[in-house]
C-alpha positions as CSV (number, residue, x, y, z in Angstrom):
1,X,18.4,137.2,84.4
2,X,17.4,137.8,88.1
3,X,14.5,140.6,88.9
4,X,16.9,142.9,89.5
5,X,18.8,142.9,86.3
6,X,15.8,142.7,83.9
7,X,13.0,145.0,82.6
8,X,10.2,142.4,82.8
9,X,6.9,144.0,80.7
10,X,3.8,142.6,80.3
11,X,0.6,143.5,79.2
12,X,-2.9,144.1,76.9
13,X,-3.8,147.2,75.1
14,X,-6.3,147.0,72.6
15,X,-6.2,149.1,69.8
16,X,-9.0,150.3,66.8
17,X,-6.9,147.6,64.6
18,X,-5.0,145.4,66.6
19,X,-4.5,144.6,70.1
20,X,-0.8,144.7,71.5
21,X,0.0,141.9,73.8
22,X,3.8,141.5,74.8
23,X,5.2,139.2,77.7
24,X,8.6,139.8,77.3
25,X,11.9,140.1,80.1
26,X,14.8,142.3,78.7
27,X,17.9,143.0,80.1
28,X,18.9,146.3,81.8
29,X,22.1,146.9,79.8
30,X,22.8,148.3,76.0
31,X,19.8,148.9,73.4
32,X,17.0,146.8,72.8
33,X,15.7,147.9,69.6
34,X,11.9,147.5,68.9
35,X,11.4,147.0,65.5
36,X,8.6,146.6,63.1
37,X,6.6,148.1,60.5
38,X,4.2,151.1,60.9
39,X,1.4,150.0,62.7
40,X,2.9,147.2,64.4
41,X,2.6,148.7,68.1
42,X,6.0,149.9,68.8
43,X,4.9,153.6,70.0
44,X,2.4,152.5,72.1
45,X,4.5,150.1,73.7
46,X,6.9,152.7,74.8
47,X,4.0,154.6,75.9
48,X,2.5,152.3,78.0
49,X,6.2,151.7,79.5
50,X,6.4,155.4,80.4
51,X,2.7,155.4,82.0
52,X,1.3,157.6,79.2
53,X,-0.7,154.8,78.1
54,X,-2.5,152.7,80.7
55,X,-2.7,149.0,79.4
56,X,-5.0,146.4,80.7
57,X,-3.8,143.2,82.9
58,X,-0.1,144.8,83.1
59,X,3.1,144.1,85.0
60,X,5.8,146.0,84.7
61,X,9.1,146.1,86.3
62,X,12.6,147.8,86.1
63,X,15.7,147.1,88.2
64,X,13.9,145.5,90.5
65,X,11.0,148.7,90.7
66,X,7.4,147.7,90.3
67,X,5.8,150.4,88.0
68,X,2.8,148.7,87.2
69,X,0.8,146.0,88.2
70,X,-3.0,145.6,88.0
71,X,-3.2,143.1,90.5
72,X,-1.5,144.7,93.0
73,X,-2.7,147.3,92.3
74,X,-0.1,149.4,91.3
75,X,0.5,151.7,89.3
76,X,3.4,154.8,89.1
77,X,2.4,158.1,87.5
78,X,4.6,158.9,84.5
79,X,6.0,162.1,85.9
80,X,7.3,159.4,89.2
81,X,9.3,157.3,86.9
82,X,12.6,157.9,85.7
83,X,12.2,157.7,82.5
84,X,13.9,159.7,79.7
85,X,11.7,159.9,76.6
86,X,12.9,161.0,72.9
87,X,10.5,161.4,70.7
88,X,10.8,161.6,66.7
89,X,10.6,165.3,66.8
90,X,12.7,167.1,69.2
91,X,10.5,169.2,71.7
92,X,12.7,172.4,72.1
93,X,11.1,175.6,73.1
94,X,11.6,178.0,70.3
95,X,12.0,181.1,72.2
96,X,14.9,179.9,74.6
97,X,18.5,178.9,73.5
98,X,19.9,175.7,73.6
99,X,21.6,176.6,77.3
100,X,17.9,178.0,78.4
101,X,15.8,174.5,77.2
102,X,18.6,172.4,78.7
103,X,18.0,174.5,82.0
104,X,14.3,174.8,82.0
105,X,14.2,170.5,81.9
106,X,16.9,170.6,84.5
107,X,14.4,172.9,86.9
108,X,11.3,170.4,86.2
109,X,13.3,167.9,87.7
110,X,12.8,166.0,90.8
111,X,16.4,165.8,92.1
112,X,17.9,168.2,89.8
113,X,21.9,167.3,89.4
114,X,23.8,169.8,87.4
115,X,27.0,167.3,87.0
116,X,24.3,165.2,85.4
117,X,23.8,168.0,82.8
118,X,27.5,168.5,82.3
119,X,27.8,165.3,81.7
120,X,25.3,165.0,79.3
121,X,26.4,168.1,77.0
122,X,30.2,166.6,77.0
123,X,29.3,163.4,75.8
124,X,26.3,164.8,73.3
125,X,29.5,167.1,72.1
126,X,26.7,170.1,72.5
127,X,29.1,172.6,74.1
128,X,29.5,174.5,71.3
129,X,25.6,175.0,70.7
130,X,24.6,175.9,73.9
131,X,24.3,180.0,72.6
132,X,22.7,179.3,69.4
133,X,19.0,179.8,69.0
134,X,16.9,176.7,68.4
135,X,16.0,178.0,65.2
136,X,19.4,177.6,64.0
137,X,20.3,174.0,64.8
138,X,19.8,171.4,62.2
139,X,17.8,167.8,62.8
140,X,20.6,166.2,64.4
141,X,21.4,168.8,66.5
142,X,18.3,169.4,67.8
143,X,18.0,165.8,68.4
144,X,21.4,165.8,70.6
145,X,20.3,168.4,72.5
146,X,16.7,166.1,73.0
147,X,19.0,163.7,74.1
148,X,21.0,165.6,76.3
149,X,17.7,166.8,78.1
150,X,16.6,163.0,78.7
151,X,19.9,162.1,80.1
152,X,20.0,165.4,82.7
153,X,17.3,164.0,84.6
154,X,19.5,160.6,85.4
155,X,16.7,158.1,84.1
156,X,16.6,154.7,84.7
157,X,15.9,154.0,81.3
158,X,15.7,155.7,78.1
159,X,13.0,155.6,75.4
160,X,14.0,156.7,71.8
161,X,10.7,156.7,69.5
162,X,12.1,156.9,65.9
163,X,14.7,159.8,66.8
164,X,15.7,159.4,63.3
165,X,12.3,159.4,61.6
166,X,12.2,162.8,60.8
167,X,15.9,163.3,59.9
168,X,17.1,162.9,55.6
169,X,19.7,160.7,55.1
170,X,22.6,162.9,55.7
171,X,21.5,164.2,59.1
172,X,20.9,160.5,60.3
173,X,24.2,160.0,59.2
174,X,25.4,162.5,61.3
175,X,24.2,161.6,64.3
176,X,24.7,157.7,64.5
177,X,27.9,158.0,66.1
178,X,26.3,159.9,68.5
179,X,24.1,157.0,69.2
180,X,26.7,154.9,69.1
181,X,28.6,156.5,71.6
182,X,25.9,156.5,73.9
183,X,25.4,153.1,73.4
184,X,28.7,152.4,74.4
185,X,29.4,154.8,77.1
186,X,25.9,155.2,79.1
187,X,25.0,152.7,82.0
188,X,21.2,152.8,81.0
189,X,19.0,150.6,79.2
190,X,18.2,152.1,76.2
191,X,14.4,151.0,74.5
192,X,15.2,152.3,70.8
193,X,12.2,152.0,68.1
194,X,12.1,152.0,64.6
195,X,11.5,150.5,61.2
196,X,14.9,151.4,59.7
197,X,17.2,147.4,59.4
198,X,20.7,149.9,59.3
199,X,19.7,151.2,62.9
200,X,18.9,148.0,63.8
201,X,22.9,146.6,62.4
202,X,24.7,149.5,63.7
203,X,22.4,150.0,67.2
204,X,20.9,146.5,68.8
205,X,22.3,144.5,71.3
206,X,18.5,143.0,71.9
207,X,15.8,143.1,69.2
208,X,12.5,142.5,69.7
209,X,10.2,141.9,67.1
210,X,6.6,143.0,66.7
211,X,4.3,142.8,63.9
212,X,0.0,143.3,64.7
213,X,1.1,144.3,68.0
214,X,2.1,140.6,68.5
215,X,6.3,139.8,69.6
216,X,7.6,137.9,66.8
217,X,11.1,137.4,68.3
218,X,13.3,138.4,71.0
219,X,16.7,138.3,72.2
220,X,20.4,139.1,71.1
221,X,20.5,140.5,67.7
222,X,22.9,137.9,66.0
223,X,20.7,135.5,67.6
224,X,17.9,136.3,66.1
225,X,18.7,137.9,62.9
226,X,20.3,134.3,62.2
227,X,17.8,132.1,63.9
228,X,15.6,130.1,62.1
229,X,12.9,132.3,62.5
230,X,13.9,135.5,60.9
231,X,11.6,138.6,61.0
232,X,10.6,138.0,57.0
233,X,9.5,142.1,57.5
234,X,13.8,142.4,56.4
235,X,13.3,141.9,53.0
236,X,16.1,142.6,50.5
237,X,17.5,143.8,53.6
238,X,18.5,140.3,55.4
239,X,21.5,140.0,57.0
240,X,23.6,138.2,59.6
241,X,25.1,140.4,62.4
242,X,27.4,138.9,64.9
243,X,30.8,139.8,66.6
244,X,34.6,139.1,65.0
245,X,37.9,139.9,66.3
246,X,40.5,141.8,63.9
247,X,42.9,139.1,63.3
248,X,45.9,140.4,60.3
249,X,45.7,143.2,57.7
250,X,47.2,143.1,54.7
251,X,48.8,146.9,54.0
252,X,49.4,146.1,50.1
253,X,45.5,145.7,49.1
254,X,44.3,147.6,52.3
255,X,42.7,144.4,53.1
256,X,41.9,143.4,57.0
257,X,41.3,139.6,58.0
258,X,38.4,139.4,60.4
259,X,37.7,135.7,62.5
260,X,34.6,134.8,63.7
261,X,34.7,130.7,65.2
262,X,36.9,128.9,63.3
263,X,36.4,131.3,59.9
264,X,37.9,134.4,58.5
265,X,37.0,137.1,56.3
266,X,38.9,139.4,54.2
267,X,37.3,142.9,54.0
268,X,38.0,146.6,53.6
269,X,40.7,147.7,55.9
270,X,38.4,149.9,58.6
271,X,41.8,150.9,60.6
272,X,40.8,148.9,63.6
273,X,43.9,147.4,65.7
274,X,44.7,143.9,66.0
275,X,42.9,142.1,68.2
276,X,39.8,144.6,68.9
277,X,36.6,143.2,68.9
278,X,33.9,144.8,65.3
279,X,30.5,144.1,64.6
280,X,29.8,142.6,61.0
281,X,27.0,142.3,58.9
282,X,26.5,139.4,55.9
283,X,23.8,140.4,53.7
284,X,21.8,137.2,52.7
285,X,21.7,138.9,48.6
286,X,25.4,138.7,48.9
287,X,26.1,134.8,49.6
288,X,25.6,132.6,46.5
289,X,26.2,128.5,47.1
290,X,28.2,125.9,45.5
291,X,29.0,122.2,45.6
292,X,32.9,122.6,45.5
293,X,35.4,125.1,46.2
294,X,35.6,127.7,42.9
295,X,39.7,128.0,42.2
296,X,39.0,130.9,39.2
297,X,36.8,133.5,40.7
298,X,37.2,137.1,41.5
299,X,35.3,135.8,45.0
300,X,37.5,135.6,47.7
301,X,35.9,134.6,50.8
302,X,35.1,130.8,50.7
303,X,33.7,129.3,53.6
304,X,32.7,125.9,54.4
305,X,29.2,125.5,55.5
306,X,26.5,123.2,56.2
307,X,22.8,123.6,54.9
308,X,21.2,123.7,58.3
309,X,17.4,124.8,56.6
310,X,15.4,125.6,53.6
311,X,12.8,128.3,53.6
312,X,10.3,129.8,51.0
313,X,10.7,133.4,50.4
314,X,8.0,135.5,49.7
315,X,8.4,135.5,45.9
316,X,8.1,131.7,44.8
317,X,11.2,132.2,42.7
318,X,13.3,132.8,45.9
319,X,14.5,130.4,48.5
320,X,16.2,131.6,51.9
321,X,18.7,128.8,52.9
322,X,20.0,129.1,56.8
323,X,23.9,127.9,57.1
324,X,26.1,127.0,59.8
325,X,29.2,128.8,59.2
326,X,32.4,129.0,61.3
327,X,30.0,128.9,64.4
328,X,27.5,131.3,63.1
329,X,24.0,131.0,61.8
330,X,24.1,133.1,58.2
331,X,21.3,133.4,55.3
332,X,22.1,133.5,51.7
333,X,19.2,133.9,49.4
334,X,19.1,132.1,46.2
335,X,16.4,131.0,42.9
336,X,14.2,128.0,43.9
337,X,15.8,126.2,40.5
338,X,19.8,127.0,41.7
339,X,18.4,124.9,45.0
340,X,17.2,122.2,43.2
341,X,19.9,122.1,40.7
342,X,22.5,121.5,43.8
343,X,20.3,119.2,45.4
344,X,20.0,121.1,48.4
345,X,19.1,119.7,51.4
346,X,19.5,119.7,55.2
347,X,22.8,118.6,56.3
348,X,24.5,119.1,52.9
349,X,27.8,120.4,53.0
350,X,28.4,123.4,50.8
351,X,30.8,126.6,50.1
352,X,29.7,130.0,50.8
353,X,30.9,132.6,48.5
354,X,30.6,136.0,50.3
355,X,30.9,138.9,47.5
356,X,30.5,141.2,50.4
357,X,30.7,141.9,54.3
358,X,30.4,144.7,55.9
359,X,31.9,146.2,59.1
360,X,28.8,147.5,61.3
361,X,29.2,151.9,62.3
Protein backbone atom coordinates (compact mmCIF):
# COMPACT_ATOMS: atom_id res chain seq x y z
CA UNK A 1 0.00 0.00 0.00
CA UNK A 2 1.38 3.49 -1.03
CA UNK A 3 0.90 6.63 1.57
CA UNK A 4 -1.92 7.56 -0.21
CA UNK A 5 -4.01 4.48 -0.09
CA UNK A 6 -3.32 3.62 3.63
CA UNK A 7 -4.35 4.89 7.06
CA UNK A 8 -0.89 4.53 8.70
CA UNK A 9 -1.45 4.92 12.92
CA UNK A 10 0.97 4.91 15.32
CA UNK A 11 1.29 5.65 18.66
CA UNK A 12 1.56 5.40 22.92
CA UNK A 13 -1.09 6.12 25.35
CA UNK A 14 -0.76 4.97 28.69
CA UNK A 15 -3.60 4.00 30.50
CA UNK A 16 -4.38 3.40 34.68
CA UNK A 17 -4.06 -0.56 33.50
CA UNK A 18 -2.45 -0.89 30.47
CA UNK A 19 -0.66 1.13 28.01
CA UNK A 20 -1.93 1.01 24.25
CA UNK A 21 0.80 0.90 21.72
CA UNK A 22 -0.29 0.13 18.01
CA UNK A 23 1.97 0.52 14.77
CA UNK A 24 -0.21 -0.51 12.39
CA UNK A 25 -0.91 0.54 8.28
CA UNK A 26 -4.59 -0.22 7.10
CA UNK A 27 -6.09 0.20 3.99
CA UNK A 28 -8.55 3.00 3.00
CA UNK A 29 -11.25 0.84 1.63
CA UNK A 30 -14.16 -1.46 3.39
CA UNK A 31 -14.16 -2.10 7.34
CA UNK A 32 -11.49 -2.78 9.46
CA UNK A 33 -13.01 -4.15 12.50
CA UNK A 34 -11.19 -3.63 15.90
CA UNK A 35 -11.78 -6.31 17.95
CA UNK A 36 -11.11 -7.39 21.40
CA UNK A 37 -12.43 -7.85 24.79
CA UNK A 38 -13.53 -5.05 27.21
CA UNK A 39 -10.63 -3.33 28.27
CA UNK A 40 -8.41 -4.13 25.55
CA UNK A 41 -8.05 -0.44 24.12
CA UNK A 42 -10.38 -0.38 21.28
CA UNK A 43 -12.28 2.96 22.36
CA UNK A 44 -9.41 4.77 23.06
CA UNK A 45 -7.89 3.95 19.90
CA UNK A 46 -10.66 5.40 18.00
CA UNK A 47 -10.39 8.32 20.12
CA UNK A 48 -6.98 9.08 19.74
CA UNK A 49 -7.66 8.62 15.83
CA UNK A 50 -10.40 11.36 15.99
CA UNK A 51 -8.05 13.72 18.14
CA UNK A 52 -10.20 13.41 21.31
CA UNK A 53 -7.49 11.67 22.88
CA UNK A 54 -3.98 13.06 22.47
CA UNK A 55 -1.40 9.97 22.55
CA UNK A 56 2.20 10.31 23.14
CA UNK A 57 5.10 9.70 20.29
CA UNK A 58 2.14 9.55 17.53
CA UNK A 59 1.89 9.56 13.68
CA UNK A 60 -1.01 9.41 12.10
CA UNK A 61 -2.00 9.53 8.55
CA UNK A 62 -5.10 9.23 6.22
CA UNK A 63 -5.13 9.38 2.35
CA UNK A 64 -2.20 10.78 2.28
CA UNK A 65 -3.24 13.71 5.21
CA UNK A 66 -0.94 14.06 8.20
CA UNK A 67 -3.22 14.45 11.34
CA UNK A 68 -0.71 13.90 13.83
CA UNK A 69 2.78 13.77 14.32
CA UNK A 70 4.72 14.63 17.40
CA UNK A 71 7.75 15.19 15.69
CA UNK A 72 6.70 17.44 13.34
CA UNK A 73 4.92 18.80 15.26
CA UNK A 74 1.66 18.33 14.14
CA UNK A 75 -1.24 17.99 15.26
CA UNK A 76 -5.14 18.59 13.71
CA UNK A 77 -7.91 19.57 16.08
CA UNK A 78 -10.73 17.01 16.06
CA UNK A 79 -13.34 19.44 14.89
CA UNK A 80 -10.61 19.92 11.52
CA UNK A 81 -10.73 16.35 10.62
CA UNK A 82 -13.27 14.62 8.64
CA UNK A 83 -14.14 12.23 10.64
CA UNK A 84 -17.53 10.75 11.19
CA UNK A 85 -17.95 9.23 14.73
CA UNK A 86 -20.77 6.68 15.87
CA UNK A 87 -20.81 6.00 19.15
CA UNK A 88 -22.69 3.03 21.07
CA UNK A 89 -25.51 5.31 22.02
CA UNK A 90 -26.98 7.46 19.42
CA UNK A 91 -26.62 11.24 20.34
CA UNK A 92 -30.00 12.63 19.08
CA UNK A 93 -31.46 15.71 20.54
CA UNK A 94 -34.69 14.82 22.12
CA UNK A 95 -36.56 17.85 21.49
CA UNK A 96 -36.03 17.96 17.61
CA UNK A 97 -37.35 15.34 15.08
CA UNK A 98 -35.51 13.18 13.10
CA UNK A 99 -35.52 15.95 9.96
CA UNK A 100 -34.49 18.77 12.70
CA UNK A 101 -31.15 16.57 14.31
CA UNK A 102 -30.21 15.58 10.73
CA UNK A 103 -30.38 19.48 9.87
CA UNK A 104 -28.84 20.84 13.03
CA UNK A 105 -25.44 18.42 12.17
CA UNK A 106 -25.78 19.47 8.58
CA UNK A 107 -25.51 23.42 9.87
CA UNK A 108 -22.37 22.55 12.22
CA UNK A 109 -20.67 21.58 9.23
CA UNK A 110 -17.76 23.04 7.62
CA UNK A 111 -18.84 22.67 3.91
CA UNK A 112 -22.35 21.78 4.45
CA UNK A 113 -23.66 19.59 1.19
CA UNK A 114 -27.25 18.85 1.30
CA UNK A 115 -26.94 16.16 -1.66
CA UNK A 116 -24.59 14.66 0.89
CA UNK A 117 -27.63 14.44 3.33
CA UNK A 118 -29.99 13.06 0.70
CA UNK A 119 -27.79 10.69 0.06
CA UNK A 120 -27.27 9.53 3.32
CA UNK A 121 -31.15 9.20 4.32
CA UNK A 122 -31.75 7.10 0.87
CA UNK A 123 -29.29 4.71 1.57
CA UNK A 124 -29.92 4.66 5.65
CA UNK A 125 -33.70 3.90 4.21
CA UNK A 126 -34.65 6.93 6.89
CA UNK A 127 -37.16 8.71 4.71
CA UNK A 128 -39.91 7.52 6.22
CA UNK A 129 -38.69 8.69 9.85
CA UNK A 130 -37.70 11.90 9.16
CA UNK A 131 -41.32 13.36 11.01
CA UNK A 132 -41.28 11.10 13.90
CA UNK A 133 -40.04 12.32 17.23
CA UNK A 134 -36.91 10.86 18.54
CA UNK A 135 -38.71 9.49 21.28
CA UNK A 136 -40.43 7.20 19.03
CA UNK A 137 -37.72 5.40 17.08
CA UNK A 138 -36.40 2.18 18.33
CA UNK A 139 -32.39 1.30 18.82
CA UNK A 140 -31.83 0.61 15.38
CA UNK A 141 -33.46 3.44 14.16
CA UNK A 142 -31.95 5.75 16.13
CA UNK A 143 -28.79 4.30 15.24
CA UNK A 144 -29.44 4.77 11.34
CA UNK A 145 -30.33 8.06 11.79
CA UNK A 146 -26.59 8.37 13.86
CA UNK A 147 -25.33 7.12 10.94
CA UNK A 148 -26.92 9.10 8.56
CA UNK A 149 -25.60 12.23 10.49
CA UNK A 150 -21.89 10.91 10.31
CA UNK A 151 -22.12 10.35 6.60
CA UNK A 152 -23.82 14.15 5.95
CA UNK A 153 -20.69 15.71 6.75
CA UNK A 154 -18.71 13.66 3.79
CA UNK A 155 -15.95 12.22 6.18
CA UNK A 156 -12.95 10.75 5.17
CA UNK A 157 -13.38 8.09 7.46
CA UNK A 158 -15.89 6.62 9.65
CA UNK A 159 -15.55 5.43 13.26
CA UNK A 160 -18.34 3.04 14.64
CA UNK A 161 -17.66 2.39 18.62
CA UNK A 162 -19.82 -0.66 19.40
CA UNK A 163 -23.09 0.83 17.40
CA UNK A 164 -24.53 -2.43 18.37
CA UNK A 165 -23.62 -2.56 22.05
CA UNK A 166 -26.59 -1.20 23.37
CA UNK A 167 -29.01 -2.82 20.92
CA UNK A 168 -30.96 -6.65 22.19
CA UNK A 169 -30.64 -9.15 19.76
CA UNK A 170 -33.55 -8.45 17.59
CA UNK A 171 -32.67 -4.77 16.96
CA UNK A 172 -29.01 -5.83 16.00
CA UNK A 173 -30.61 -7.99 13.73
CA UNK A 174 -32.32 -5.38 12.28
CA UNK A 175 -29.94 -3.28 11.45
CA UNK A 176 -26.96 -5.45 10.02
CA UNK A 177 -28.03 -5.17 6.66
CA UNK A 178 -27.91 -1.76 7.13
CA UNK A 179 -24.29 -2.16 7.92
CA UNK A 180 -23.94 -4.26 5.32
CA UNK A 181 -25.11 -2.18 2.78
CA UNK A 182 -22.94 0.52 3.74
CA UNK A 183 -20.17 -1.63 3.63
CA UNK A 184 -20.75 -2.39 0.30
CA UNK A 185 -22.01 0.82 -1.16
CA UNK A 186 -19.90 3.73 0.70
CA UNK A 187 -16.30 4.74 -0.63
CA UNK A 188 -15.00 5.30 2.99
CA UNK A 189 -13.01 3.48 5.26
CA UNK A 190 -14.93 2.35 7.87
CA UNK A 191 -12.91 1.67 11.60
CA UNK A 192 -15.74 -0.60 13.17
CA UNK A 193 -15.17 -1.82 17.05
CA UNK A 194 -16.48 -4.44 18.98
CA UNK A 195 -16.33 -7.64 20.99
CA UNK A 196 -19.22 -9.34 19.23
CA UNK A 197 -17.29 -12.64 16.60
CA UNK A 198 -20.92 -12.43 14.35
CA UNK A 199 -20.02 -8.71 13.53
CA UNK A 200 -16.83 -9.53 12.96
CA UNK A 201 -18.06 -12.72 10.14
CA UNK A 202 -20.79 -10.70 8.64
CA UNK A 203 -18.70 -7.04 8.71
CA UNK A 204 -14.61 -7.34 8.37
CA UNK A 205 -12.75 -7.07 5.40
CA UNK A 206 -9.50 -6.19 7.91
CA UNK A 207 -9.36 -7.22 11.48
CA UNK A 208 -7.18 -6.02 13.80
CA UNK A 209 -6.67 -7.59 16.96
CA UNK A 210 -5.98 -6.05 20.32
CA UNK A 211 -5.75 -7.50 23.64
CA UNK A 212 -3.85 -5.24 26.85
CA UNK A 213 -3.90 -2.50 24.44
CA UNK A 214 -1.19 -4.59 22.56
CA UNK A 215 -2.08 -5.58 18.33
CA UNK A 216 -2.35 -9.26 18.34
CA UNK A 217 -3.02 -9.53 14.61
CA UNK A 218 -3.80 -7.66 11.61
CA UNK A 219 -4.83 -8.00 8.09
CA UNK A 220 -7.58 -9.62 5.89
CA UNK A 221 -10.08 -11.41 7.93
CA UNK A 222 -9.81 -14.90 6.32
CA UNK A 223 -6.24 -14.43 6.70
CA UNK A 224 -6.14 -14.08 9.96
CA UNK A 225 -9.08 -15.88 11.45
CA UNK A 226 -7.21 -18.97 9.67
CA UNK A 227 -3.64 -18.09 10.25
CA UNK A 228 -1.67 -19.85 12.55
CA UNK A 229 -2.05 -17.40 15.03
CA UNK A 230 -5.67 -17.14 15.85
CA UNK A 231 -7.02 -14.58 18.33
CA UNK A 232 -7.64 -17.52 21.16
CA UNK A 233 -10.09 -14.46 22.68
CA UNK A 234 -12.81 -16.57 19.79
CA UNK A 235 -13.52 -19.25 21.92
CA UNK A 236 -16.31 -21.67 21.12
CA UNK A 237 -16.83 -19.15 18.62
CA UNK A 238 -13.74 -20.08 16.03
CA UNK A 239 -14.29 -20.03 12.72
CA UNK A 240 -12.85 -19.82 9.23
CA UNK A 241 -14.20 -17.04 7.00
CA UNK A 242 -13.15 -16.74 3.43
CA UNK A 243 -14.84 -16.11 -0.02
CA UNK A 244 -16.67 -18.96 -2.51
CA UNK A 245 -18.32 -18.66 -5.71
CA UNK A 246 -21.97 -20.25 -6.11
CA UNK A 247 -21.19 -23.08 -8.35
CA UNK A 248 -24.84 -25.60 -8.84
CA UNK A 249 -27.93 -25.87 -6.70
CA UNK A 250 -29.79 -28.74 -6.37
CA UNK A 251 -33.78 -27.63 -6.42
CA UNK A 252 -34.92 -31.17 -5.08
CA UNK A 253 -33.17 -30.90 -1.41
CA UNK A 254 -32.90 -26.94 -1.73
CA UNK A 255 -29.24 -27.60 -1.53
CA UNK A 256 -26.56 -25.04 -3.19
CA UNK A 257 -22.89 -26.22 -4.04
CA UNK A 258 -20.42 -23.54 -3.10
CA UNK A 259 -16.39 -23.81 -4.37
CA UNK A 260 -13.74 -22.36 -2.73
CA UNK A 261 -9.97 -23.59 -4.54
CA UNK A 262 -10.34 -26.83 -5.70
CA UNK A 263 -13.25 -27.85 -2.91
CA UNK A 264 -16.96 -27.63 -2.73
CA UNK A 265 -19.54 -27.45 -0.22
CA UNK A 266 -23.04 -28.36 -0.12
CA UNK A 267 -25.18 -26.03 2.07
CA UNK A 268 -28.65 -24.40 2.50
CA UNK A 269 -29.85 -22.95 -0.67
CA UNK A 270 -29.50 -18.94 0.32
CA UNK A 271 -31.11 -17.98 -3.39
CA UNK A 272 -27.92 -16.60 -4.59
CA UNK A 273 -27.38 -16.89 -8.59
CA UNK A 274 -24.84 -18.91 -10.18
CA UNK A 275 -21.71 -17.61 -10.23
CA UNK A 276 -21.93 -14.70 -7.61
CA UNK A 277 -19.27 -14.36 -5.24
CA UNK A 278 -20.72 -15.25 -0.77
CA UNK A 279 -18.81 -15.08 2.23
CA UNK A 280 -18.75 -18.35 4.40
CA UNK A 281 -18.00 -19.25 7.69
CA UNK A 282 -16.56 -22.92 9.08
CA UNK A 283 -17.01 -23.15 12.65
CA UNK A 284 -13.89 -25.04 14.16
CA UNK A 285 -16.86 -27.11 16.77
CA UNK A 286 -18.29 -28.17 13.49
CA UNK A 287 -15.17 -30.10 11.73
CA UNK A 288 -14.45 -33.52 13.32
CA UNK A 289 -11.22 -35.64 11.62
CA UNK A 290 -10.74 -38.93 10.19
CA UNK A 291 -8.15 -41.28 8.66
CA UNK A 292 -10.29 -42.38 5.67
CA UNK A 293 -13.21 -41.32 3.83
CA UNK A 294 -16.65 -42.34 5.95
CA UNK A 295 -19.05 -44.11 3.08
CA UNK A 296 -22.21 -44.57 5.85
CA UNK A 297 -22.66 -41.18 7.44
CA UNK A 298 -25.42 -38.65 7.48
CA UNK A 299 -22.10 -36.05 6.92
CA UNK A 300 -21.97 -34.90 3.59
CA UNK A 301 -19.19 -32.62 3.03
CA UNK A 302 -15.87 -34.63 2.93
CA UNK A 303 -12.87 -32.81 2.12
CA UNK A 304 -9.37 -33.83 1.79
CA UNK A 305 -7.02 -32.03 4.02
CA UNK A 306 -3.64 -31.86 5.33
CA UNK A 307 -2.70 -31.32 9.12
CA UNK A 308 -0.71 -28.27 8.62
CA UNK A 309 -0.46 -27.62 12.93
CA UNK A 310 -1.38 -28.71 16.26
CA UNK A 311 -2.32 -26.33 18.99
CA UNK A 312 -3.29 -26.66 22.73
CA UNK A 313 -6.56 -25.18 23.53
CA UNK A 314 -7.21 -23.60 26.58
CA UNK A 315 -8.90 -26.54 28.35
CA UNK A 316 -6.17 -29.47 28.32
CA UNK A 317 -8.79 -31.78 26.99
CA UNK A 318 -9.07 -29.77 23.73
CA UNK A 319 -6.69 -29.60 20.78
CA UNK A 320 -7.10 -26.92 17.90
CA UNK A 321 -5.66 -28.56 14.64
CA UNK A 322 -5.02 -25.87 11.58
CA UNK A 323 -5.80 -27.63 7.95
CA UNK A 324 -5.01 -26.84 4.56
CA UNK A 325 -8.21 -27.40 2.73
CA UNK A 326 -9.05 -26.69 -0.96
CA UNK A 327 -6.61 -23.62 -0.63
CA UNK A 328 -7.87 -22.42 2.60
CA UNK A 329 -6.50 -22.41 6.05
CA UNK A 330 -9.57 -23.98 8.35
CA UNK A 331 -9.69 -25.03 12.33
CA UNK A 332 -11.48 -28.00 13.58
CA UNK A 333 -11.28 -28.49 17.29
CA UNK A 334 -11.09 -31.86 18.68
CA UNK A 335 -10.20 -34.07 22.30
CA UNK A 336 -6.49 -34.27 22.98
CA UNK A 337 -7.08 -38.41 23.10
CA UNK A 338 -9.12 -38.41 19.30
CA UNK A 339 -5.50 -36.61 18.29
CA UNK A 340 -3.50 -39.06 19.62
CA UNK A 341 -5.69 -41.93 18.76
CA UNK A 342 -5.16 -40.83 14.78
CA UNK A 343 -1.68 -40.14 15.23
CA UNK A 344 -1.96 -36.69 14.27
CA UNK A 345 0.76 -34.94 13.10
CA UNK A 346 2.00 -32.25 10.83
CA UNK A 347 1.78 -33.21 7.24
CA UNK A 348 -0.72 -35.94 7.80
CA UNK A 349 -3.28 -36.28 5.37
CA UNK A 350 -6.77 -36.45 6.65
CA UNK A 351 -10.76 -35.97 5.79
CA UNK A 352 -12.62 -33.16 7.13
CA UNK A 353 -16.13 -33.81 7.89
CA UNK A 354 -18.04 -30.42 7.99
CA UNK A 355 -21.48 -30.99 9.84
CA UNK A 356 -22.10 -27.38 9.11
CA UNK A 357 -21.22 -24.18 7.04
CA UNK A 358 -22.59 -21.22 7.08
CA UNK A 359 -23.29 -18.45 4.47
CA UNK A 360 -22.09 -15.06 6.13
CA UNK A 361 -25.31 -11.94 6.25
Amino acid sequence: MSAHDRISIQLRLPRPDFELSVEVQLPEQGITVVFGQSGSGKTSLLRCVAGLDRPQRARIQVHGQVWQDDQGPIFVPPWQRPVGYVFQEASLFPHLDVRGNLHYGLRRAQNPDPAALHEAIELLGIGPLLAREVAALSGGERQRVAIAAALALRPRLLLLDEPLAALDAPRRQEIMPWLERLRDQVHIPMLYVTHSVDEVARLADHLLVLAGGQVQASGPVSQVLAGLTPPIALGEDMAAIFSATVQARDPRWHLMQVQFGDASLWIKDGGQPIGSPVRLRLWARDISLARSRATDTSIQNLLPATVAALLPETHPSQVLVHLHCGGQGVWARITARAAQALDLQVGSAVWAQVKSAALVG
